[in-house]
N, C-alpha and C positions, 0 to 999 in steps of 0.2 A: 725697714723702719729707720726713719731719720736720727741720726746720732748725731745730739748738741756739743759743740765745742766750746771748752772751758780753755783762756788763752792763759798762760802764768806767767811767760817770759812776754814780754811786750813785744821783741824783735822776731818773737816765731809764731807764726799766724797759719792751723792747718784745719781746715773743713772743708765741706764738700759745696759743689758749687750747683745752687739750686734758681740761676737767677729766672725765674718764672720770664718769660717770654710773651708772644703769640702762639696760641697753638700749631700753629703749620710748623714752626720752625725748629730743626734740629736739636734735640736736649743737647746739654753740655755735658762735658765729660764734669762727674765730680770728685771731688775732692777730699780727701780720706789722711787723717793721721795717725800712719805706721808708728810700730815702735822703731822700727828703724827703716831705714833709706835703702833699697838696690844697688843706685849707681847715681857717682857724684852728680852736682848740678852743673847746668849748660848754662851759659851767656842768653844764647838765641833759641829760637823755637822756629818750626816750618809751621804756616799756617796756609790755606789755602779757601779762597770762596768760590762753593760752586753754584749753581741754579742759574737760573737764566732774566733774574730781576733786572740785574745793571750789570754793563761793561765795568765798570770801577767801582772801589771803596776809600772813603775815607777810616783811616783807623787813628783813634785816640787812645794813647797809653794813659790809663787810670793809676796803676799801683806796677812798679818795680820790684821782683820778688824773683827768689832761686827756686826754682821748679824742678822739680823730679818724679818721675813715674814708678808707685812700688807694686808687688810681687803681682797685685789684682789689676794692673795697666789703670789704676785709679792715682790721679797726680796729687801731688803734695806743694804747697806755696808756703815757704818761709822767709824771715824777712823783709816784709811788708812795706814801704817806703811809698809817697808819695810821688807820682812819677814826674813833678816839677809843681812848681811855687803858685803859676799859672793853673795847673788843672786842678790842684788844693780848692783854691780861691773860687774857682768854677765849681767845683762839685757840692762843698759842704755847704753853702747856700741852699741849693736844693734838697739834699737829705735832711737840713733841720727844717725846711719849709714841708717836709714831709714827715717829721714826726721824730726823727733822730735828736737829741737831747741835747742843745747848745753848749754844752760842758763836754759833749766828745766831740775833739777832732783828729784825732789822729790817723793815719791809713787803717790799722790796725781796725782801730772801732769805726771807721766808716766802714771797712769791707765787712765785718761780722754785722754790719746795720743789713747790708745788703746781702748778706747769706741769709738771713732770716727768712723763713717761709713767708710766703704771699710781699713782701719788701719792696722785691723789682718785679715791676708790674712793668708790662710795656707802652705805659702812660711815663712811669717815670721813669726810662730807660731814653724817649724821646726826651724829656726835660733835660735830660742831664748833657744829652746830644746839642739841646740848644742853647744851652751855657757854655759848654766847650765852644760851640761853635763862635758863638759871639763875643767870646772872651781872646780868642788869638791863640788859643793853645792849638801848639806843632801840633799836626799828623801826619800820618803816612799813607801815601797812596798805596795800595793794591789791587791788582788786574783781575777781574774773575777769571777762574779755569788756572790761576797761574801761584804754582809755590811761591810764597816769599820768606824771607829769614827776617825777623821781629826778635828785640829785646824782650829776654823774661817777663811776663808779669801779666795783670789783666788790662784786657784793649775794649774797646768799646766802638763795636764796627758797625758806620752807617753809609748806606747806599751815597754815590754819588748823584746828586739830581739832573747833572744834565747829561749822566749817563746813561738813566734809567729806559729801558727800551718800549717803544709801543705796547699798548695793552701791558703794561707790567705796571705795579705799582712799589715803590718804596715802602719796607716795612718797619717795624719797629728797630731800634737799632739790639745786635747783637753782642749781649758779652762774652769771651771766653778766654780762657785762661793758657797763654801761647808757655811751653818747656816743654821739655821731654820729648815723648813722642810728638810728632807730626798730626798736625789740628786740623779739621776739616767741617766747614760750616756751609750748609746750604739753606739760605733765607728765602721763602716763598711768600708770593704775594699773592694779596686775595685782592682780585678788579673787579670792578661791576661789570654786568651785562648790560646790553638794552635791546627792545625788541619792536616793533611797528606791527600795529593792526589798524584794519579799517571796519565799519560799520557797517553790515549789509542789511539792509532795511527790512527786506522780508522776513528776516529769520532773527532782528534785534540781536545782532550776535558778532561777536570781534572776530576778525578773521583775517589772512594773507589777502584775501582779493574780496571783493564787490564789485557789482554793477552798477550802474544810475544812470539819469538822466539827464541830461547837459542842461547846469545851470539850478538840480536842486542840490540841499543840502548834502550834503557827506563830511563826513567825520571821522577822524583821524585818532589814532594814540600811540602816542609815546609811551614809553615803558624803560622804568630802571630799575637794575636791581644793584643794590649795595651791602656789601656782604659784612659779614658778621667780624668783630674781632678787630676794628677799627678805633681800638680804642687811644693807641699814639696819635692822635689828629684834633686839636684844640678846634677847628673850625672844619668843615667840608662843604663847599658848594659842587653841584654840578651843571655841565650846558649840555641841553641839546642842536646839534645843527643838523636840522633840515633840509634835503635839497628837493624841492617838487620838478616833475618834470614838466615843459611849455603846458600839457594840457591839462593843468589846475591852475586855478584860479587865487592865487595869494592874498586878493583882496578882504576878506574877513577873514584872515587865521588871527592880525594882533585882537581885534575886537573881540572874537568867540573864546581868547586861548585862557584854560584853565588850567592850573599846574593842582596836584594834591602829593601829601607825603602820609606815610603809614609806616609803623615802629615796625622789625622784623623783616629778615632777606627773606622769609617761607611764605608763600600764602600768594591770592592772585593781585588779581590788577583791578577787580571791580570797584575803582572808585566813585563812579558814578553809576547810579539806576538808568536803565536804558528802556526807555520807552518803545510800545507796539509798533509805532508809527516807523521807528528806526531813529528815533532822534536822541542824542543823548544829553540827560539832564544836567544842572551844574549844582545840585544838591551835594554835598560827598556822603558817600558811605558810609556804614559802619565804621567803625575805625579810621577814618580818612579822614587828613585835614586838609583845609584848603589853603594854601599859601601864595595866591595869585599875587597877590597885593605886597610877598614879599618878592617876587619874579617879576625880572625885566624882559621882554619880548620885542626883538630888533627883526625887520626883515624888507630884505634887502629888492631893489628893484627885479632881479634874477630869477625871485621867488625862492633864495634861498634865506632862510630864519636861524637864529637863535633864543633858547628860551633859557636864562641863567637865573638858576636857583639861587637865592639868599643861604642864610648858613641852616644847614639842616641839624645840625649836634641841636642848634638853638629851637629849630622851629618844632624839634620833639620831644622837648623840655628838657632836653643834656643827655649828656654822656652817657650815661646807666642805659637809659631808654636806646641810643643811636648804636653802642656795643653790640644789640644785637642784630644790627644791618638795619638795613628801610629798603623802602619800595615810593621809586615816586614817577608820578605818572602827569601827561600833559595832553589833554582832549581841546582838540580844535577844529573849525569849521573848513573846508577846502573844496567847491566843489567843481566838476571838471566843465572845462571852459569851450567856447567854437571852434578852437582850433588842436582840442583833444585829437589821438587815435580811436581810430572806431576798430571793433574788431580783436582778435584774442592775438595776431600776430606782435603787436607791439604792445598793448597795451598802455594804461598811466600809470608808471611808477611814483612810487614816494622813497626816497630813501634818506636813514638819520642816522647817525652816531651821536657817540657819546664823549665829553670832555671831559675827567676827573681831574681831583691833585695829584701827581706823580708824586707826594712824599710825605711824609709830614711836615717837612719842615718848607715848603713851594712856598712861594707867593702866590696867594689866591686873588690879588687884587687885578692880574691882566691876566693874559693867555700864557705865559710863558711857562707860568707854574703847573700847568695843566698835559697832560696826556690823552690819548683815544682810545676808545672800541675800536673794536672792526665794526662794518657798518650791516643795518638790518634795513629790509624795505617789506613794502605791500603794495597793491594794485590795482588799480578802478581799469573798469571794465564801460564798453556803452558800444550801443546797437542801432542799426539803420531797418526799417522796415519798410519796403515799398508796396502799396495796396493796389493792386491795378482794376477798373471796372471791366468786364469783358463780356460780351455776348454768348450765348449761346447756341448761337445760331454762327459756327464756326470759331468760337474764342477770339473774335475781333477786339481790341480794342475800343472801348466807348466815351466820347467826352460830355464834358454836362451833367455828370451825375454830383449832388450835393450831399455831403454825408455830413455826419456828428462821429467823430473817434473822439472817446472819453477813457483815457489810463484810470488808474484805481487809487487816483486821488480827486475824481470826481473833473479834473479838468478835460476842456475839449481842445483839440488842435485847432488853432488857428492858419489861415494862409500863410503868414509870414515865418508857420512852423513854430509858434512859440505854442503856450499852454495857457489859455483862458480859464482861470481862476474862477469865475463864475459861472463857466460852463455851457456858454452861451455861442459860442463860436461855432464858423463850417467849413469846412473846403471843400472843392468843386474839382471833379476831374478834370486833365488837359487834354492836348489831343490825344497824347499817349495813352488816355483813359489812367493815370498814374495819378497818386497821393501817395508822398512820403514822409514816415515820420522817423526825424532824422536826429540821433542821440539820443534813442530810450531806451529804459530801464528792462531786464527783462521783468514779465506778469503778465497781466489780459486788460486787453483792450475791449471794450464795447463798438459798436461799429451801427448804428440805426443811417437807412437811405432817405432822405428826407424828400428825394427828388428826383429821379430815373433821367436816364437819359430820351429824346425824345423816340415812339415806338416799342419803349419796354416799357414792364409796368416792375414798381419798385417792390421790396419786398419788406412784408411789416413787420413787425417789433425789432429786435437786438437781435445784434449775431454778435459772439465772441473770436477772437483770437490771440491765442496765448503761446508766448515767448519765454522759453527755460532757457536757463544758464547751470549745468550742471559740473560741478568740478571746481568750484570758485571757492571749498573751504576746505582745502587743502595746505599745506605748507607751503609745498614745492607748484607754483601752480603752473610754471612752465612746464615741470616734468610730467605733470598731471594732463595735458591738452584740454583744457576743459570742453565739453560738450556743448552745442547751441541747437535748438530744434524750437519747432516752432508748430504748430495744431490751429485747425478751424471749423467751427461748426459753418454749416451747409446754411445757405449757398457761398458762403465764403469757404473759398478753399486753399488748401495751402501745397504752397510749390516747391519751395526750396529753400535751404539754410547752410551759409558760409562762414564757419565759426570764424575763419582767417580774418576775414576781410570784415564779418559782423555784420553782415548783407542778408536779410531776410526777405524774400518774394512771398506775396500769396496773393489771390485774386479772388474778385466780386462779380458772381455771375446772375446777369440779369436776363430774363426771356422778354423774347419778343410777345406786344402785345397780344393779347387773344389767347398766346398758346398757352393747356393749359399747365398750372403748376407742378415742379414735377422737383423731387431731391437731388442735388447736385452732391455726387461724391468720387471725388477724387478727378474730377473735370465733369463734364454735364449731364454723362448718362444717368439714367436712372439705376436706381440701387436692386437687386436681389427679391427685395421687398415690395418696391414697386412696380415692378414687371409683374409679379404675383397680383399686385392688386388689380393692374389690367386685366387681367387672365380670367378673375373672377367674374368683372363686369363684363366681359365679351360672354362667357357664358351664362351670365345670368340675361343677360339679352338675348344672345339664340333661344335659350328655354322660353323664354317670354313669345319670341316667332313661332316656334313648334305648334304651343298652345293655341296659338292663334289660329294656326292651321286647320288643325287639329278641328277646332269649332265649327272652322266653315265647313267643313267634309263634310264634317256628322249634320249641320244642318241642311247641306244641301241633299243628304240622301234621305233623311226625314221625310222630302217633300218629293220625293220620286214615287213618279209611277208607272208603273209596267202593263 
């Protein structure tokens, strides 16, 4: 239970030291008044900062006081003094701007303002950082990991900014109270995440990889996470930088890019509804704002982008709302280009990180004031399939034959390999009796002959064949190998499947005219089934001869005579 201190003598000032923080960060030792003292008071105190936020600290002495540790290793501060004319002038600005009574100024009542429960908040612990700062008042450098010896009294310890090391963020600044025993502070930072997924259109669903087809849409998301407890930070913008690899396409990411923010580090990323089709919408979600309009989106000839948030404290309606983290998220259009990798060996990566402020107190107006993630990616995937027409009469290749391939957006291949919208296109075997269709998606293709080559006869309605991609929703999708296979209904049959390379074979077997038709499975013979069916018409034909036989015997002995 907290015990209030009643002060009587003005020059002895003794409670406990409750200066509320961030939560990550080390309580302080507090401060308790004995009825009497252990052991006299020190000049100096050992203080030391550990964790792994920043190489350096800046420390600001607040209040000058003789420190001493009694019988509970709980310290005692008497003699309270302002620790220079300059941090006076800095400080007590800010505490009446926060509620402290114009009429006190003394060390005394400003420190018991700030011993008060809930008081110093790590909103105003940064304030108080920013007036020191600005005002010229001395500090002392301090090395993390390294003792230093500090004059008596309370310091006010805040990261150095162009210390502060990757992925780490500067946190709220730190009070504590330097005599007696030897002080030790370790200040944790809480950094955002971010994460990359892509849109695989079959399954409408965010993932490390996907498939497609060269030159349709695909769809991208950024992801951030911004954690709780940020409440020393008067503004926060974040970037993200994009690097696409040669085989996407940059040309609509500015156009399509939509940025959204949502209150709260918990929860997912669904900020947009994602349609059947695999398309993703620009409606936002439930709880999701859209803040495009407050997002700038640069990208660079390279194909690498930035996409740099406005202030987000503001865009969530302040502070109360943004303390408890955000989530903000950046869906855009990218899809993979002619000069993609085909095939599972290299694939097309995407890879982004993350920019934040390294402090509270950064300039957020350029890059300098900003720090990184480590970076996160995802991967488009695309496929080659080569159709060969072949005879049956040895699996020759055949030329001349005119087909319709129609994918499961209703379009047909064209010659030139692109995708006729209307459905209305053909291609024509070469010599090689080959058609290929070159960067698509896995699914089923439809496959109608419209035209035989000359001496065969063609074969009617649809044949399917379909192209899985199994392993693409995994995290790790290198560790994963994904699977690539590929099926054909008869007389289309299928050959072979190179996930490496993304190489899919299968072939169209057509008979020569006259002979009659027969089920092609797994090259020309006839299946199990149809050997049976022969089997039955041979003997229902001998039966038919027997009979016949049969007839004439008996009529010819009818008419015999002896």
């Amino acid at each position: 239970m907290r015990r209030e201190v009643s002060v009587v003598n003005k020059k002895v000032c003794s409670f406990p030291i409750l200066f509320a923080l961030l939560a990550l960060l080390i309580g302080i030792c507090a401060v308790v008044f004995p009825a009497s003292a252990q052991a006299a008071p020190s000049t100096t105190g050992s203080i030391t900062v550990g964790g792994t936020v920043a190489r350096s600290y800046n420390a600001y002495q607040i209040f000058s006081a003789n420190v001493i540790d009694d019988d509970n290793d709980a310290k005692i501060a008497t003699d309270l003094v302002w620790a220079s004319d300059a941090v006076r002038d800095a400080v007590l600005p800010v505490l009446h701007s926060a509620g402290m009574p114009n009429s006190q100024a003394t060390a005394q009542e400003a420190a018991e303002r700030l011993n008060t429960d809930s008081h110093l908040t790590s909103a105003l612990s940064a304030q108080l950082a920013r007036s020191l700062r600005s005002s010229g008042a001395v500090s002392v450098a301090l090395n993390a990991g390294t003792a230093a010896e500090l004059p008596c009294g309370y310091w006010l310890i805040v990261a150095d900014d162009d210390a502060i090391s990757q992925n780490e963020a500067g946190t709220a600044p730190v009070m504590v109270l330097v005599g007696g025993s030897a002080v030790t502070v370790k200040p944790k930072a809480a950094t955002p995440k971010v994460a990359k997924h892509v849109l695989e259109d079959s399954t409408a669903a965010w993932g490390k990889a996907a498939d497609a087809t060269v030159g349709d849409d695909l769809y991208w998301r950024l992801s951030a996470t911004i954690p709780a407890g940020l409440a020393a930070y008067d503004t926060y913008a974040v970037q993200f930088v994009d690097t696409m690899s040669a085989g996407l396409d940059p040309s609509k990411v500015a156009a399509s890019m939509h940025v959204y923010v949502a209150a709260g580090a918990d929860g997912g990323f669904d900020a947009v509804q994602t349609g059947k089709d695999g398309r993703a919408g620009t409606e936002p979600a439930k709880g999701w704002t859209d803040i495009t309009a407050q997002c700038a989106t640069k990208v660079a000839a390279d194909g690498t982008f930035t996409v740099r948030t406005g202030d987000l404290i503001a865009a969530l309606g302040g502070a109360d709302a943004f303390t408890a983290g955000a989530r903000v998220v950046a869906v855009y259009n990218a899809p993979l280009n002619n000069v993609c990798n085909h095939g599972i060996a290299k694939g097309n990566p995407n890879e982004v990180y993350l920019r934040y402020p390294r402090s509270p107190f950064a300039d957020q107006s350029g890059d300098a004031g900003f720090t990184r993630t480590p970076s996160d990616d995802a991967t488009a995937y695309t496929w080659d399939l080569a159709l060969t027409k072949r005879g049956s009469d040895g699996d020759k290749p055949l030329a001349g034959a005119v087909l319709s391939i129609t994918d499961d957006r209703g379009r047909t291949l064209a010659a030139d390999g692109m995708w006729d919208v209307e459905g209305k296109a053909t291609v024509t075997t070469g010599e090689d009796g080959r058609v290929t269709v070159s960067g698509v998606d896995s699914g089923k293709l439809e496959v109608r002959e419209l035209k035989a080559p000359k001496g065969y006869t063609a074969f009617e309605g649809t044949r399917s064949v379909t192209v899985k991609a199994e392993g693409l929703d995994v995290d790790q999708v290198a560790a994963a190998k994904p699977k690539l296979t590929i099926t054909a209904e008869s007389p289309l049959r299928a050959d072979s499947a190179d996930g490496s390379t993304g190489s899919l074979e299968a072939s169209l077997i057509n008979t020569p005219t006259g002979t009659p038709p027969s089920t092609i499975t797994g090259g020309f013979m006839p299946s199990t089934g149809d050997m049976a069916m022969y089997a039955a018409a041979a003997a229902a034909v001998a039966g038919a001869a027997l009979i016949v036989v049969a007839l004439l015997v008996k009529r010819g002995g009818g008419s015999h005579k002896e």
